[in-house]
ZATOR-487622 format. One record per residue: z, y, x of N, C-alpha, C in turn. Coordinates in steps of 0.05 Angstrom, whole numbers, plus 5000, padded with zeros to 4 digits. Layout:
ZYXZYXZYX...
END
This chain:
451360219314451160499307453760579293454960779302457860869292457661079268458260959244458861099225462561229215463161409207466061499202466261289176465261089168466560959149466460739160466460589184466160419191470060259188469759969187471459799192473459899203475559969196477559859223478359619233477259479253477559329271474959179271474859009289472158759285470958699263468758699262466758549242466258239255465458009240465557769251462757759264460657939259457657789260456558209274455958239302454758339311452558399306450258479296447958489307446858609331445158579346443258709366442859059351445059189374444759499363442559679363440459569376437859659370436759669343437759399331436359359298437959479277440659409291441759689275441259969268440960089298440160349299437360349278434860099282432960139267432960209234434760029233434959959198436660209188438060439197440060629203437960859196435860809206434361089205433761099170434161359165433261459133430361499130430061399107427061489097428161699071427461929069428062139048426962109032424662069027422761979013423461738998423361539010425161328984426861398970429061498983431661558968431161828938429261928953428362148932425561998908425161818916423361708893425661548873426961458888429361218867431061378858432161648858432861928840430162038814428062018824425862058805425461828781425161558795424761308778427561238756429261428767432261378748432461468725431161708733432061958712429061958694427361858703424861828687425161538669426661428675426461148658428661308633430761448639432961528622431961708609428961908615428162118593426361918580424861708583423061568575425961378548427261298559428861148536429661328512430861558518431461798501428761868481426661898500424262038484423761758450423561548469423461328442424661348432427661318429430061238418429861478398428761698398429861918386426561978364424161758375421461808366421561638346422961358349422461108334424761178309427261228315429361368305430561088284431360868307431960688286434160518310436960368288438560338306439160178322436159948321435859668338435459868363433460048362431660208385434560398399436160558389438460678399440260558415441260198401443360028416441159968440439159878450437859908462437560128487436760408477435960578502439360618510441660598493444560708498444560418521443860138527444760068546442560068568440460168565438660238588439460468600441060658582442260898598444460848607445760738601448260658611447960538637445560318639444760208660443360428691442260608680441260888697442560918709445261068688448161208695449161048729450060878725450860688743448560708771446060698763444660728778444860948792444061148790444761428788447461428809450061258795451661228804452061248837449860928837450260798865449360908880446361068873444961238900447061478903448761598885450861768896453061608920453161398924454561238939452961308961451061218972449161358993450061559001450161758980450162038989452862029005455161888989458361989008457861809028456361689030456561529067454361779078453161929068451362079090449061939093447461759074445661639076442861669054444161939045441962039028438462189052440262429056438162559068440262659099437562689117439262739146441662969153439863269136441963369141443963399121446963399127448663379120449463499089449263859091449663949073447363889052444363829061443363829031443263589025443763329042445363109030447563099003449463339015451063398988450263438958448663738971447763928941446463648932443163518936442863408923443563138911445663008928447562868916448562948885450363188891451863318875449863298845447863528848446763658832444263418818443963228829442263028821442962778817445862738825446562488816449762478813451662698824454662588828455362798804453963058801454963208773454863178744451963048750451662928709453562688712454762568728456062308723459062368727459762628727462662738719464062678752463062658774465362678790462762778815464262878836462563018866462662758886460762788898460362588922463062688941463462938944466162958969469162788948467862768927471662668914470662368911468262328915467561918917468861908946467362038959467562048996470961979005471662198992475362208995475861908992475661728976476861508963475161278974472661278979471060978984471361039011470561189033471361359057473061119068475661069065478760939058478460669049476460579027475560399024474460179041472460319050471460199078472960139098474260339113475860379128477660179134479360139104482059939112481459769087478559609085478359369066480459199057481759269031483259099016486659049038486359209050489759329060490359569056493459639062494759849058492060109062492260299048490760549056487960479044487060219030484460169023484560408994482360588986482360818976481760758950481060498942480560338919483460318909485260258917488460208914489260458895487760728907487660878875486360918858484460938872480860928849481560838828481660558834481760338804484460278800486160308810489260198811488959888805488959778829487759478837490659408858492559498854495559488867497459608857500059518851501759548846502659748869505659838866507260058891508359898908508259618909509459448924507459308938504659448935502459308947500858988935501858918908501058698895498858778876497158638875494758588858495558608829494458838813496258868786495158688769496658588752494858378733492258438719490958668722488158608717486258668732486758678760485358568788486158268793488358068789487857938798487557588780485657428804483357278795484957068815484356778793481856708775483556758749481756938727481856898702481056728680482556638656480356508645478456688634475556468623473556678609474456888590476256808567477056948557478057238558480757138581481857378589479857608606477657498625476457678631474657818610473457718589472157828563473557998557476558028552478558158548478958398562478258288583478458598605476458798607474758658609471258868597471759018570472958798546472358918519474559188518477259188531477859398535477659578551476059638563474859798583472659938575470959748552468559908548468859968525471160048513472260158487472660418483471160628496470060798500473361048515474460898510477861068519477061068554476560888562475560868589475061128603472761098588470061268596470761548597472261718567472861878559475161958580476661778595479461798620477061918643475261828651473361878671471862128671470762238645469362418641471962658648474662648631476162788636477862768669478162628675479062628707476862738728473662738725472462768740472163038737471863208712472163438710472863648728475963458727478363618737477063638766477463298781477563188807474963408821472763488801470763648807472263898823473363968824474164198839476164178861477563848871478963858886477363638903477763608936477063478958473963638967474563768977473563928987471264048984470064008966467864138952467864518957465864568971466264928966466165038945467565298958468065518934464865498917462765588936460065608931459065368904459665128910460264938889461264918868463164948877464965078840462965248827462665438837460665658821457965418805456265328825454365278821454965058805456664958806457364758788457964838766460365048756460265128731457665248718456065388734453365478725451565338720450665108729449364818716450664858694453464688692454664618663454264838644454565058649454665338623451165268619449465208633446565308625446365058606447864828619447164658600448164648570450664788572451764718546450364948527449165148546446965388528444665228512443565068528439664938526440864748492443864598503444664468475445464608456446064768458447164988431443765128425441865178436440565368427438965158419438364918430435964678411437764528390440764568386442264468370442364138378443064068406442863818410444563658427446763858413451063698418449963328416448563378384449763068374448062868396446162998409443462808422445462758445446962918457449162938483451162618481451962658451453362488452452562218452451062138438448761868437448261848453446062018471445661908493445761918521447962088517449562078550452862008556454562068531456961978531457461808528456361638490456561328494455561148508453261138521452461078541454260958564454761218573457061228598460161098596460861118571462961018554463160768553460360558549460260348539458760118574455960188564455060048586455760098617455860378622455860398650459260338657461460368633463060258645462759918646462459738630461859448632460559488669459159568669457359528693458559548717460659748716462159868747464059668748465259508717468159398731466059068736463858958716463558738733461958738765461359018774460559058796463158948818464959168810467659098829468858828823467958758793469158438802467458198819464658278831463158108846464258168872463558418871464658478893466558348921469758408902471458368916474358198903472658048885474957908865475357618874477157448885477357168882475256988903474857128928473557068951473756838966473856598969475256368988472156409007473656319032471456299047474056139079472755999100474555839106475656049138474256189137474356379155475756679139478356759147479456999130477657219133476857309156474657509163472857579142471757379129469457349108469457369082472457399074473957379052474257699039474157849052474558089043471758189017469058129017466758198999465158008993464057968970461957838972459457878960457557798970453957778955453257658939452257918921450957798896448157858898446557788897443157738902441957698877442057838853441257688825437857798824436957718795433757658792433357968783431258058768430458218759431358408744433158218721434558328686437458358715438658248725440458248724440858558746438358578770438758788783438059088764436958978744436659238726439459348709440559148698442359238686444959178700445959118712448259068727448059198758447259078778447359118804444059238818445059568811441659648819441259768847438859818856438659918885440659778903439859538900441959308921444159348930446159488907448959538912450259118917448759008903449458638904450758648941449058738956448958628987451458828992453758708983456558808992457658729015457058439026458658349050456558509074453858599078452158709096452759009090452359079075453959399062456259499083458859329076461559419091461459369123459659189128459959199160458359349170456059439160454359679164452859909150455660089149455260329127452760469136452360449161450760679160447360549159446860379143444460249137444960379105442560509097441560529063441060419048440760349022440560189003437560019006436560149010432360049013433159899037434559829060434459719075436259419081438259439061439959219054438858899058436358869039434758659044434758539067432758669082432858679107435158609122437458809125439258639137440558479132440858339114441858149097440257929114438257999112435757609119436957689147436957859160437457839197440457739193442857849186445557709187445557409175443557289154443457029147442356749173441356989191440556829213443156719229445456849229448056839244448656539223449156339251451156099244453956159221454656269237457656409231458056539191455356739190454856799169453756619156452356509156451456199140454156069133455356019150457855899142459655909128460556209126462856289122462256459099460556669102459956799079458656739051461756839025459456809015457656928995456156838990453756978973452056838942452257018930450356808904448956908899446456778872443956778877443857018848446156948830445957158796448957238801449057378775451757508775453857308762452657138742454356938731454956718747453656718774455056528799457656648803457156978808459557078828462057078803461557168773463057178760465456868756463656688760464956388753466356498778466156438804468456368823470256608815470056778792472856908781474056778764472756608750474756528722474656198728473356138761473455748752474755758780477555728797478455618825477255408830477155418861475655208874472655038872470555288870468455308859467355438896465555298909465155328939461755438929461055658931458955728940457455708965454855808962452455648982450755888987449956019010448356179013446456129018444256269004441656218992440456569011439656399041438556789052435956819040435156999045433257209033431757339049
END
């Protein structure tokens, strides 16, 4: 099934385009319940945090929101592949307005950049190359993309990242970026009109300081930790004996870990890039069908937690084992 974010060139492992097309089809309904279950766990953390009013309970809901955020995040990822809802434009709005605007940037300015991503994985034109600035101008891996690190130094890379300067670069870039890549005029409006009502509801309940607790530090702290060790499972320090296979890899973790780190099966990265136009609810699934492939057994690889995928960043020559599903 042909998606506009698809590969340029071959994928190693085919599937039967029938099961493709199957697993391809949207359910709206899911995607719109895991928007509901997000944002209800994040008024549910707030409502305590602010009932119990104590600061074990605050460090607490600030990294369960943080953890949302990200969430929140990833089903906006959906949306810029077109895998939210069928038709197109209200794929956007409620992208936008339910998941890509409270998190400071638009699904058409993710789209612009991961779009590219996909496209030309970890070569020239890959759209990550600006996103994260994960390359130098000479096309080299800048020293804090590249792996294997020691533990330390990667501790080092998180602790400055989630030092809230980060976060604060993001909130202010997305702002801006909110108005450029093609987003309509119609948008702009409705976008500033969200933000003005909101910043009304907080001035008239007097609840700036609640904004900041529990939606900026938040975002500042945990959800950035979460996005950069996402991209370091991702696509950090890959051996595999086959180059083809080398470009992503799977992370498959347990319960705590898909909660707070890798949610709505953003983990299934190597099944993800070869088939954008499959949805997040359906990953599983194709994941256990591509584990059937010799080829994929072999070559790909995959781990079972996140502290698997993290070691083959900070320990060389560490051969993982895929464990299908």
């Amino acid at each position: 099934m042909e998606h506009p974010h698809d590969l340029v060139g071959a994928i190693p492992e085919r599937l039967d385009p029938r099961e493709v097309r199957r697993l391809s089809v949207l359910a709206p309904a899911r995607a719109v319940a895991a928007i509901a279950v997000e944002w209800s766990i994040v008024a549910l953390a707030i409502a305590v945090a602010t009932r119990v009013d104590a600061w074990p309970v605050t460090l607490l809901a600030i990294v369960v929101i943080g953890a949302r955020q990200h969430a929140l995040t990833v089903i906006a990822h959906d949306a810029a592949h077109f895998r939210l809802l069928p038709h197109r434009q209200l794929n956007d709005w409620v992208g936008n307005v339910l998941l890509a605007w409270p998190m400071f940037i638009s699904v058409q300015g993710f789209r612009h950049y991961h779009g590219e991503h996909h496209r030309h994985l970890n070569r020239e034109g890959d759209g990550n190359r600006a996103l994260w600035s994960t390359h130098d101008a000479g096309g080299r891996l800048t020293w804090e993309w590249r792996y294997p690190k020691t533990p330390l130094g990667y501790a080092l890379k998180l602790a400055r990242r989630v030092f809230l300067l980060t976060g604060l670069f993001w909130i202010v870039r997305g702002l801006i970026g909110g108005f450029m890549f093609g987003v309509s005029p119609l948008g702009h409006v409705v976008r500033l009109l969200l933000w003005s009502a909101v910043a009304w509801l907080l001035t008239v309940f007097d609840a700036w300081p609640e904004l900041l607790v529990y939606w900026v530090v938040p975002y500042c702290t945990w959800h950035i930790a979460a996005q950069y060790i996402r991209l370091t499972c991702e696509h950090s320090a890959i051996q595999s004996e086959d180059p083809r296979y080398a470009d992503a890899r799977t992370t498959i973790p347990g319960l705590i870990g898909r909660f707070l780190v890798l949610p709505r099966n953003i983990g299934y990265h190597i099944e993800h890039h070869w088939y954008p136009s499959v949805p997040f609810y359906r990953l599983p699934e194709l994941h256990a069908l591509l584990a059937q492939q010799p080829g994929f057994r072999a070559h790909a690889q995959c781990e079972r937690t996140i502290l698997d995928s993290l070691r083959r960043c900070v320990t060389p020559g560490i051969r993982s084992r895929l464990l299908p599903r």
